[in-house]
SESE-32749 format. One line per field, with one value per residue: chain; residue number from 1; x, y, z of N, C-alpha, C in turn; residue in three letters. Coordinates in pm, 1 decimal. Layout:
BEGIN
c (A, ...);
k (NUM, ...);
neast (X, ...);
nnorth (Y, ...);
nup (Z, ...);
caeast (X, ...);
canorth (Y, ...);
caup (Z, ...);
ceast (X, ...);
cnorth (Y, ...);
cup (Z, ...);
r (ALA, ...);
END
This chain:
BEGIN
c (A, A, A, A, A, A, A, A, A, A, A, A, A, A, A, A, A, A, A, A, A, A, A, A, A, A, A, A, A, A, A, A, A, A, A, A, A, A, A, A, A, A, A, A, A, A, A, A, A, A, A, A, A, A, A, A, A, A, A, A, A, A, A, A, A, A, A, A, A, A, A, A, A, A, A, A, A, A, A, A, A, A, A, A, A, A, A, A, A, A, A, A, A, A, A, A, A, A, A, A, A, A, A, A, A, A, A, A, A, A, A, A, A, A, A, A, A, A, A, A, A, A, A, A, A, A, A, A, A, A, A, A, A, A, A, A, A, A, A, A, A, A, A, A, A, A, A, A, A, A, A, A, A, A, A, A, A, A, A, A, A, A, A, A, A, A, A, A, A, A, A, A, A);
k (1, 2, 3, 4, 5, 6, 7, 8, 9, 10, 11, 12, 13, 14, 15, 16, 17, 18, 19, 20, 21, 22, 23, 24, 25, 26, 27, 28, 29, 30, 31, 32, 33, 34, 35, 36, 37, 38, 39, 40, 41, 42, 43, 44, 45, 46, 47, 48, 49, 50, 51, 52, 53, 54, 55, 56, 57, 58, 59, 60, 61, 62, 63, 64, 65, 66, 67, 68, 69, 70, 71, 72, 73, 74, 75, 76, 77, 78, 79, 80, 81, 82, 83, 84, 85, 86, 87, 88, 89, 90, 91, 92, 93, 94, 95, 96, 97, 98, 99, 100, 101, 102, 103, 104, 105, 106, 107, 108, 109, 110, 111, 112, 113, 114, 115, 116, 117, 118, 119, 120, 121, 122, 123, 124, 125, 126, 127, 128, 129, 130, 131, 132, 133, 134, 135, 136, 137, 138, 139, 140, 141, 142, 143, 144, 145, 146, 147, 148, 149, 150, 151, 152, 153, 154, 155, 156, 157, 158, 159, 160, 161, 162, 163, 164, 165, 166, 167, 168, 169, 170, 171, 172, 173);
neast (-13026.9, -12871.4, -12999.4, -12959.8, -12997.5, -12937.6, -12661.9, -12540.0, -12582.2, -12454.3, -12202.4, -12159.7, -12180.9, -11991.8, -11849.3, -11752.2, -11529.6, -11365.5, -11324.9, -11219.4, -11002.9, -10789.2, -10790.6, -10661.3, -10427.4, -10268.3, -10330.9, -10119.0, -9886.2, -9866.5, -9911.7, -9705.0, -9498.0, -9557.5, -9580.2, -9498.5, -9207.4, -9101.1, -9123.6, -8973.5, -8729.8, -8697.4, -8766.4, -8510.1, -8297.3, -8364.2, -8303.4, -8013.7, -7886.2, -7943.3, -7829.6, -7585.6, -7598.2, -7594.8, -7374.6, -7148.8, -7224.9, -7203.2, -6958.5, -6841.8, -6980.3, -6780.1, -6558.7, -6584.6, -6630.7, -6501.4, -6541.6, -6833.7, -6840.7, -6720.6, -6826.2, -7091.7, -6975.4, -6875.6, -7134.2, -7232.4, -7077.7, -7066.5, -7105.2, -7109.9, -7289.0, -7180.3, -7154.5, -6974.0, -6780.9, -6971.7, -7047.8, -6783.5, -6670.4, -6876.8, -6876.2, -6613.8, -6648.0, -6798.2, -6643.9, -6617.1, -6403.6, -6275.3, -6284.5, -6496.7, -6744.3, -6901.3, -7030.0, -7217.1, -7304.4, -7622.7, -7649.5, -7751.7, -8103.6, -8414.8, -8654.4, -9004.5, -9117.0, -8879.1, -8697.0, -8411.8, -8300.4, -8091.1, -7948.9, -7770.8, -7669.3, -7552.4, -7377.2, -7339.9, -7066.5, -6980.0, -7099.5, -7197.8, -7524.7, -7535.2, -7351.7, -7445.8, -7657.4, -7580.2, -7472.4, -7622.3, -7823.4, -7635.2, -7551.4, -7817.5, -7891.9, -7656.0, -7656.5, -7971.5, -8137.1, -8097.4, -8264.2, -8333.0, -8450.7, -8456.6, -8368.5, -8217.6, -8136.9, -7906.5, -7823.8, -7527.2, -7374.1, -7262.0, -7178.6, -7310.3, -7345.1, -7337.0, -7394.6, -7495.8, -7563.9, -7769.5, -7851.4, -8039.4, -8022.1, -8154.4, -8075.8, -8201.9, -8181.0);
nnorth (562.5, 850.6, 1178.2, 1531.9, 1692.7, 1539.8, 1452.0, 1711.7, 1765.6, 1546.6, 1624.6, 1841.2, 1706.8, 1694.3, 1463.7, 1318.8, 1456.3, 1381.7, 1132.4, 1096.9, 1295.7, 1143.6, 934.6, 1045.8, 1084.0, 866.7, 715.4, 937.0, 865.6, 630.4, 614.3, 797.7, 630.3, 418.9, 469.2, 725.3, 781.2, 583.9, 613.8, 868.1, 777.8, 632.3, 787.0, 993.2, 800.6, 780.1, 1063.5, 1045.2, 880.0, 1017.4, 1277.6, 1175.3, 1146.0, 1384.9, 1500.0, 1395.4, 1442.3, 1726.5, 1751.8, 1626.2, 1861.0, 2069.9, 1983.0, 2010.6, 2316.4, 2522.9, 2762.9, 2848.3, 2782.7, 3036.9, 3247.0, 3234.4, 3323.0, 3530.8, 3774.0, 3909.7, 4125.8, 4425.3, 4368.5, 4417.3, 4292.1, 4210.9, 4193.0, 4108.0, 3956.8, 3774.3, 3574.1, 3528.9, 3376.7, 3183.2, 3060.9, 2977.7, 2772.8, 2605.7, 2520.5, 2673.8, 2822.0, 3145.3, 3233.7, 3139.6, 3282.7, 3596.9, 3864.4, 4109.4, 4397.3, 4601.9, 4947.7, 5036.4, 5043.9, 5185.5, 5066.1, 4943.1, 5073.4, 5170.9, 4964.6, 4823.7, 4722.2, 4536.1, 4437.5, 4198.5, 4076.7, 3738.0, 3514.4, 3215.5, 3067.1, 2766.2, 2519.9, 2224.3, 2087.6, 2025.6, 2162.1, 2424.1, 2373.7, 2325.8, 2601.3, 2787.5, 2677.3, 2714.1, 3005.7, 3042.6, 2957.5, 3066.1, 3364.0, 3412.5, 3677.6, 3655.1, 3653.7, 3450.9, 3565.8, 3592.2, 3357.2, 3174.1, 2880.5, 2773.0, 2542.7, 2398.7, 2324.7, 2006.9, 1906.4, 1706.4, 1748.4, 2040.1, 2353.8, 2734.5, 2943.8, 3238.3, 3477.3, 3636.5, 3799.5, 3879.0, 4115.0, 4179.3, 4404.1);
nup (6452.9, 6513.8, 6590.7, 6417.2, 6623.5, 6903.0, 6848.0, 6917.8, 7137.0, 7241.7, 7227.1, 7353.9, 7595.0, 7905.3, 7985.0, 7787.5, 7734.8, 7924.4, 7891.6, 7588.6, 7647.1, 7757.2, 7623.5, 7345.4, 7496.0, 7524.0, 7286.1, 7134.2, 7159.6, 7071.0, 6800.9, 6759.1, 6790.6, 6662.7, 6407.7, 6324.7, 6382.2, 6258.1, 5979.1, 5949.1, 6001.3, 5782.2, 5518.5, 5635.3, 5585.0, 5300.3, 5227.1, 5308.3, 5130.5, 4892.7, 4898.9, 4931.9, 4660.3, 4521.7, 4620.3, 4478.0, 4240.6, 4222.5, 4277.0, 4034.2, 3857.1, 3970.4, 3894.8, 3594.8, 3542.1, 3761.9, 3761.0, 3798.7, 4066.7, 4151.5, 4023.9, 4174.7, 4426.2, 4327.3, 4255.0, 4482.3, 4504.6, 4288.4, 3988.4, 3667.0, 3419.1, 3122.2, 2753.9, 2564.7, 2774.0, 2895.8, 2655.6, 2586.7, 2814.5, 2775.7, 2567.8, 2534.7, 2772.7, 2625.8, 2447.0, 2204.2, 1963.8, 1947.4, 1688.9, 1576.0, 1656.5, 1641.2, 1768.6, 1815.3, 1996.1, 2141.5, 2253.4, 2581.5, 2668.1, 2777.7, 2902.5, 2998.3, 3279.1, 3415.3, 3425.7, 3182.2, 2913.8, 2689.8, 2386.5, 2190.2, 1904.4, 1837.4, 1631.5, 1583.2, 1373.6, 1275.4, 1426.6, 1562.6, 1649.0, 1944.5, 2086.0, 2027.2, 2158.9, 2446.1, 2464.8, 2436.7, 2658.9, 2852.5, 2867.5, 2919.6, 3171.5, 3365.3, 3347.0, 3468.1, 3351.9, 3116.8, 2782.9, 2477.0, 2222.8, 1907.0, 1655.0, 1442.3, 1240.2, 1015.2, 809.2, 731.0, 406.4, 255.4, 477.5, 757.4, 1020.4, 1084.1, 1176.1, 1126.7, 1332.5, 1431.1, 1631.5, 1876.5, 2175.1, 2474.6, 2769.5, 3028.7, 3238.6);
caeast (-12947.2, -12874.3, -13063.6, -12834.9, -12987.5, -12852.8, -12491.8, -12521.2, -12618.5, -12356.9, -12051.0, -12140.9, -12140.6, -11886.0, -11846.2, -11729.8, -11413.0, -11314.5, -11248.9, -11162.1, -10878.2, -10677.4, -10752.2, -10588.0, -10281.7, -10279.9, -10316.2, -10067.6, -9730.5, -9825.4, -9873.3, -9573.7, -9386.8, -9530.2, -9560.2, -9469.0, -9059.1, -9005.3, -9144.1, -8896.6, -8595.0, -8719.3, -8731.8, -8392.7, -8225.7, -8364.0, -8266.3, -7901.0, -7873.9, -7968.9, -7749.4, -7462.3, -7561.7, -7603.4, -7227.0, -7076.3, -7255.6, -7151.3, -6770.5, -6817.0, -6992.8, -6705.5, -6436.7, -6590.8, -6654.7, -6515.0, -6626.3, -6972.3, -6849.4, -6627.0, -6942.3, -7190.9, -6941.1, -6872.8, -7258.0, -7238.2, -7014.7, -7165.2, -7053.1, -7180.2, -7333.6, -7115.7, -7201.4, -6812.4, -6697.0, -7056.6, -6998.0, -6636.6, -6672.5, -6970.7, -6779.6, -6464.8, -6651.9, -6845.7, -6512.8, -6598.4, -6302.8, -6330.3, -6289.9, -6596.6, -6841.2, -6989.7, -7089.3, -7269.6, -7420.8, -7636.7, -7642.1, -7851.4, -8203.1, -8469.0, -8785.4, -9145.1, -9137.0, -8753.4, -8605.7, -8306.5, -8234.8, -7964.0, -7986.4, -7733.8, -7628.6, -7461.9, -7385.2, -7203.9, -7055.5, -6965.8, -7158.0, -7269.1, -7629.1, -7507.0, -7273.1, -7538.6, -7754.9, -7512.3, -7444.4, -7767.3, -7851.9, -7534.3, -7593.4, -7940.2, -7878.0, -7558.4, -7736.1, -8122.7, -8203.9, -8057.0, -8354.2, -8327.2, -8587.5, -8481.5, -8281.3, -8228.2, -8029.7, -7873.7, -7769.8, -7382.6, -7375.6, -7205.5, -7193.5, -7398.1, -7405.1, -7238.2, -7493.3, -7480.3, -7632.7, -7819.7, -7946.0, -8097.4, -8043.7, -8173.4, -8040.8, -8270.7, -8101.1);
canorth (671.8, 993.6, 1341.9, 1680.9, 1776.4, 1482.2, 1477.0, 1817.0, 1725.6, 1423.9, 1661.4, 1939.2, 1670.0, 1708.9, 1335.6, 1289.6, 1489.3, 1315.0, 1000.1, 1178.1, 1335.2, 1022.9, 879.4, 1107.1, 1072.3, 703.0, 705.8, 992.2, 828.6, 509.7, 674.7, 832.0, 512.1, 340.3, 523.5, 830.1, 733.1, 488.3, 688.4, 952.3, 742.0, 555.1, 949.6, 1033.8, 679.6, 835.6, 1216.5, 1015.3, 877.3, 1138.8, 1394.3, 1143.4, 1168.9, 1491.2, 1530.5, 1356.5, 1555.9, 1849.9, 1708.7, 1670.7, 1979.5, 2125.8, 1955.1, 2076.8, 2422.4, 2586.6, 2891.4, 2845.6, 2847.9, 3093.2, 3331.3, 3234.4, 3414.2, 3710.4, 3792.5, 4017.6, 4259.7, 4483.6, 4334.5, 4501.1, 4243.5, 4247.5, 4062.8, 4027.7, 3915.1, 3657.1, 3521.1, 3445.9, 3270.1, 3048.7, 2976.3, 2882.2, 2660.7, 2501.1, 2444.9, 2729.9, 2903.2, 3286.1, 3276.9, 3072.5, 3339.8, 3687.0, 3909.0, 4266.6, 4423.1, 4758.7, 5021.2, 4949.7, 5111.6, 5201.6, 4983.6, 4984.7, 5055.7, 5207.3, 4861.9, 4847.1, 4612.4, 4541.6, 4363.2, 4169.0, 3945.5, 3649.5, 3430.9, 3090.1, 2994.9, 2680.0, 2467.2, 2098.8, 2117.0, 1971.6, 2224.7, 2537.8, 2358.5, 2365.6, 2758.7, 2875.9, 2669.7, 2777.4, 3124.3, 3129.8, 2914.8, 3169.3, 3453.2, 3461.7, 3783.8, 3676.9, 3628.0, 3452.1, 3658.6, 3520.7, 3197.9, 3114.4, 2796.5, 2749.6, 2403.1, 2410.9, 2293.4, 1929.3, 1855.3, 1648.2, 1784.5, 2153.7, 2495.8, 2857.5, 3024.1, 3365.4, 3430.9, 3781.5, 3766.4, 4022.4, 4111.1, 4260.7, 4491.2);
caup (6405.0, 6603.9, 6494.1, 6443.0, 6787.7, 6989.0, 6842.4, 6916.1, 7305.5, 7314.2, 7202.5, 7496.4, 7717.2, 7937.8, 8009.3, 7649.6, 7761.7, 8031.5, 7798.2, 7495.5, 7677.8, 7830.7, 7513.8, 7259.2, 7582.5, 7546.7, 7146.1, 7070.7, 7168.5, 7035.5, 6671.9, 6713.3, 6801.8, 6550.4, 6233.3, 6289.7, 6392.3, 6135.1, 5809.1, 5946.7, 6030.7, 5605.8, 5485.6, 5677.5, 5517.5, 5198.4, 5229.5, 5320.6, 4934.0, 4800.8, 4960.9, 4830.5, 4486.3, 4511.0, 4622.5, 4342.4, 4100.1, 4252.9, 4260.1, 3853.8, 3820.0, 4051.2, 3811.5, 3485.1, 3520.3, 3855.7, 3763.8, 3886.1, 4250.1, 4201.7, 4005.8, 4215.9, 4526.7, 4333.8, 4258.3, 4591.1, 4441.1, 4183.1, 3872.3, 3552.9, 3302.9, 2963.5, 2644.8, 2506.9, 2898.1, 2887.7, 2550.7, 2587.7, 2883.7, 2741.6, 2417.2, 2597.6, 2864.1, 2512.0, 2322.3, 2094.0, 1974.4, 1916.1, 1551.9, 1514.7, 1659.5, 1647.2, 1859.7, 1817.2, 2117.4, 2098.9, 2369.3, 2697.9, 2656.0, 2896.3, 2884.6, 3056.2, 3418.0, 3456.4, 3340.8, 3119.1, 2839.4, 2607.7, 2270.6, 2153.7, 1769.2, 1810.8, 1512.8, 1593.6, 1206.6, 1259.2, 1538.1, 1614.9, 1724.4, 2044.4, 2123.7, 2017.7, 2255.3, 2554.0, 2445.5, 2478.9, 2757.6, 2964.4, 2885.2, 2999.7, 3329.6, 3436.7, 3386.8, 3441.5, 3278.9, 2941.8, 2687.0, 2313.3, 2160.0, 1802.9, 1685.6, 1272.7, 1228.8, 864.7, 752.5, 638.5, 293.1, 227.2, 599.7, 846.3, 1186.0, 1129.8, 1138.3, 1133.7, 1415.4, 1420.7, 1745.7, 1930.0, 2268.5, 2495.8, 2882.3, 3149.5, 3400.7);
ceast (-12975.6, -12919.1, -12938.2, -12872.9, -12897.7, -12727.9, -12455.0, -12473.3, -12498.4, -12198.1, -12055.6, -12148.3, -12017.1, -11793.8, -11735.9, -11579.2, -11314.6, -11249.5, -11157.4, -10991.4, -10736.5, -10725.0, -10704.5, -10398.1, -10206.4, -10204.6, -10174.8, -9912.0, -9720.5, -9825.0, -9751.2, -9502.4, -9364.5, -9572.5, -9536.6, -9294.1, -9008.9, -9021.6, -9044.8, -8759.3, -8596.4, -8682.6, -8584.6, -8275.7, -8249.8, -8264.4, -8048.3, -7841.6, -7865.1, -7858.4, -7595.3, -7425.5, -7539.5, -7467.7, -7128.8, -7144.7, -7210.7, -7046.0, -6806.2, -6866.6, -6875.7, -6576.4, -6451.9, -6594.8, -6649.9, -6533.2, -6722.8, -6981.9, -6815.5, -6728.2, -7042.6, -7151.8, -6929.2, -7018.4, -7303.3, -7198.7, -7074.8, -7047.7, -7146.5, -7169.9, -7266.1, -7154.2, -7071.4, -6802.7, -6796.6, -7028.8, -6911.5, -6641.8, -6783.5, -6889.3, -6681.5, -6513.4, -6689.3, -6748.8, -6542.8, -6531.8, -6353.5, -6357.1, -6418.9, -6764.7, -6818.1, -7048.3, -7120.8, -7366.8, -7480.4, -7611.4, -7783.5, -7965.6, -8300.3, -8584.1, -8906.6, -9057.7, -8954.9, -8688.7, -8538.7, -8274.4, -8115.4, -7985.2, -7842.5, -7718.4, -7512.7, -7480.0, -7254.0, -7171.5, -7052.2, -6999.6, -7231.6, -7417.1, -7611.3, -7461.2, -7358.5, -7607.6, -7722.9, -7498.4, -7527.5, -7852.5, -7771.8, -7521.4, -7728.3, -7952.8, -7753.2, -7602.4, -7887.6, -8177.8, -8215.7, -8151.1, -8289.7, -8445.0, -8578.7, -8376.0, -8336.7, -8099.4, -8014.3, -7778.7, -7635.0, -7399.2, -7266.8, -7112.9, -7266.8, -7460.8, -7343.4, -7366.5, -7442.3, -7585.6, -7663.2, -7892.6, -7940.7, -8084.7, -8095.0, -8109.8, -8141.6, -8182.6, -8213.8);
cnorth (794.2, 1073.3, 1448.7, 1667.5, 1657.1, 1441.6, 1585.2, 1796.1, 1629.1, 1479.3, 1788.5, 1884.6, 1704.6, 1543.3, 1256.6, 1325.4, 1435.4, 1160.8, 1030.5, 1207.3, 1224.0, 933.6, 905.5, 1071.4, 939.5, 690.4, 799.2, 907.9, 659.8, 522.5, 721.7, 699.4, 407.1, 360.7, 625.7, 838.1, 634.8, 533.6, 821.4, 915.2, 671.7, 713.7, 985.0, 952.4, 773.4, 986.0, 1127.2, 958.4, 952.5, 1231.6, 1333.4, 1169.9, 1336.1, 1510.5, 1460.6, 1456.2, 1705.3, 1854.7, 1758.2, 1795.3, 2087.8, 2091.2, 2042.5, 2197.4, 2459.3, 2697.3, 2937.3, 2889.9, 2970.0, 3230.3, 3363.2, 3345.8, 3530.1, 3798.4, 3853.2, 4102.9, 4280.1, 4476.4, 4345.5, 4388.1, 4300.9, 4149.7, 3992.8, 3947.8, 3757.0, 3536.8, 3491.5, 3348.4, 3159.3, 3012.1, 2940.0, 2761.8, 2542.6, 2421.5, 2544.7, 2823.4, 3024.9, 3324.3, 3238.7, 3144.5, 3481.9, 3739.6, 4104.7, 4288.3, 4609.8, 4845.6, 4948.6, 5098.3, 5108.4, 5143.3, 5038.2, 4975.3, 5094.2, 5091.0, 4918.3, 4729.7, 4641.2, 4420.7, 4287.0, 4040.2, 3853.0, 3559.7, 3332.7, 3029.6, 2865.6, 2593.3, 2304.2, 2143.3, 2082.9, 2108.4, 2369.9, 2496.7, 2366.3, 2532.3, 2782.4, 2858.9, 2742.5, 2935.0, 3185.9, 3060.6, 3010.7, 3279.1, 3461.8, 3542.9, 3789.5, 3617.1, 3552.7, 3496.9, 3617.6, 3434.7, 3189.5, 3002.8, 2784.3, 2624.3, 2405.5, 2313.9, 2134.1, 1873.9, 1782.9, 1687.3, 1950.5, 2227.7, 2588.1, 2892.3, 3114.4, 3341.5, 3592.4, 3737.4, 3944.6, 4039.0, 4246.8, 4251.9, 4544.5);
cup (6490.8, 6484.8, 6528.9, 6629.6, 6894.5, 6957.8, 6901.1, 7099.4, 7293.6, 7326.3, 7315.7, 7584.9, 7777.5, 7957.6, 7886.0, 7684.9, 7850.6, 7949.2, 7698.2, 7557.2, 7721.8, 7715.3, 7422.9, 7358.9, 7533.4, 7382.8, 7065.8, 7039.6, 7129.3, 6897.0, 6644.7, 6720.7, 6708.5, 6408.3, 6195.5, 6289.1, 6272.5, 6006.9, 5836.4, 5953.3, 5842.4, 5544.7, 5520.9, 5579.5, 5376.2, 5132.1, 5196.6, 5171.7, 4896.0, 4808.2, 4860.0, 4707.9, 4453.7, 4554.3, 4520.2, 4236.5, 4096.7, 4224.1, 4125.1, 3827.1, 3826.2, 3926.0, 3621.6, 3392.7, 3719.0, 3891.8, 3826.9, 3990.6, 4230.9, 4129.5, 4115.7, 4399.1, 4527.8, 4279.2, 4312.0, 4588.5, 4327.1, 4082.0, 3760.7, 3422.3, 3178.3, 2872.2, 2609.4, 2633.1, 2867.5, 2751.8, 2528.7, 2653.9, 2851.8, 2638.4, 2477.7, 2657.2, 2745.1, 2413.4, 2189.2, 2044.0, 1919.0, 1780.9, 1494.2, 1557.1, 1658.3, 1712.7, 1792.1, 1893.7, 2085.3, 2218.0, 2476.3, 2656.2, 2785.2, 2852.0, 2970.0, 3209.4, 3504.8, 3401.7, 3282.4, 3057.4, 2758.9, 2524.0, 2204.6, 2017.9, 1824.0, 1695.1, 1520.2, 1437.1, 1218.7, 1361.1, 1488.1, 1656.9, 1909.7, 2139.0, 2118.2, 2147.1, 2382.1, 2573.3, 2469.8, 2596.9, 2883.2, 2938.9, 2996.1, 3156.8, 3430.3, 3449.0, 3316.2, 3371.3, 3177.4, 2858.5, 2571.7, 2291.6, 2013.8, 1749.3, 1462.2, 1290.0, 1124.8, 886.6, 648.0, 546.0, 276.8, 386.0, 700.8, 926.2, 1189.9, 1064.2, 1151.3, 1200.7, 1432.5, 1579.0, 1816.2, 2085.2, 2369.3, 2692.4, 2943.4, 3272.1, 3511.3);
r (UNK, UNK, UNK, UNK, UNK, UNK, UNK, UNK, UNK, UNK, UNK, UNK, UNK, UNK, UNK, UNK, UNK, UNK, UNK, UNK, UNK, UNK, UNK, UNK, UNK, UNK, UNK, UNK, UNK, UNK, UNK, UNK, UNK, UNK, UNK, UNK, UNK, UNK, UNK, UNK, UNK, UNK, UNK, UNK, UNK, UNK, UNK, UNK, UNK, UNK, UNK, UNK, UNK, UNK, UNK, UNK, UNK, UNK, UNK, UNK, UNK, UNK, UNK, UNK, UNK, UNK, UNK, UNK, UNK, UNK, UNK, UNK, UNK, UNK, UNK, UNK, UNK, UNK, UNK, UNK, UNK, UNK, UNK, UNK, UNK, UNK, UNK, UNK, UNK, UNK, UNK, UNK, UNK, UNK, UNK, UNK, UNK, UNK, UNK, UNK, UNK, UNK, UNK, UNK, UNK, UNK, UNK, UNK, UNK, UNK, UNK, UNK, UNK, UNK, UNK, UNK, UNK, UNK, UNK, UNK, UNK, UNK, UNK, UNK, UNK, UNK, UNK, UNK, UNK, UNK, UNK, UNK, UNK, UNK, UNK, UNK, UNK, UNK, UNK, UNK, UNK, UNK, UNK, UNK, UNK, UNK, UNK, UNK, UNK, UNK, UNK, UNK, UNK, UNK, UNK, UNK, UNK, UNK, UNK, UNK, UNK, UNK, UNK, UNK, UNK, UNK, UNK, UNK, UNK, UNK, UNK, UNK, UNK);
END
């Protein structure tokens, strides 16, 4: 067994370099040739699936709600967060007609640190859990800022699947 001191001595050889070097030459391009090219051309094959599925889902996304694109372009112009404008368009995309919700928003307030919130009641009367659960999700995936801060569900009386929704939402500006 070698001591620290003569590893020490065998790696300032210079001698060591002279091999070393035309052997990393030798070794590099045969790693690449043979495992570094084919886990990238297997990866690439992969990425190439993927990408597909990922374009059909987009299509249906694209068919179900073309809004999205057509939000996600105007996002560059200064467009002023509304609760009525947000809440229509989620209840329409959900199938929930206007008569069946509620809306009361308060004024925008000033929070910690210059921020600016805004508090709004919604109360869906008549809702599927299904359909609440799309609403609240597609609210808070369109716009980020929008909080539920509080949520009461009431169980419609001599029905199965139909609630009354209470719900606090809050928007950071």
């Amino acid at each position: 067994m070698l001591s620290d001191r003569e590893i020490k001595e065998l790696i300032r050889d210079p001698k060591w370099y002279y091999i070393l070097a035309p052997l990393v030459c030798v070794l590099w391009p045969l790693w690449v040739g043979f495992v570094s090219l084919p886990a990238a051309q297997t990866a690439w094959g992969d990425e190439k699936v993927f990408y597909a599925k990922a374009e059909d889902v987009i299509a249906d996304i694209y068919k179900i709600d073309p809004e999205r694109f057509t939000a996600a372009q105007n996002q560059d112009k200064a467009a002023v967060f509304s609760y009525p404008a947000a809440v229509e368009q989620v209840a329409r995309s959900c199938g929930v007609p206007s008569t069946e919700y509620k809306l009361q928003s308060s004024a925008v307030m000033k929070a910690k640190e210059g921020q600016q919130t805004q508090d709004a009641q919604v109360t869906l009367k008549q809702v599927n859990i299904a359909t609440f659960a799309k609403f609240l999700s597609t609210m808070q995936l369109r716009w980020a800022d929008v909080q539920c801060t509080s949520l009461k569900l009431t169980k419609q009386k001599g029905a199965v699947d139909l609630w009354k929704v209470d719900m606090t939402l809050k928007y950071y500006f």
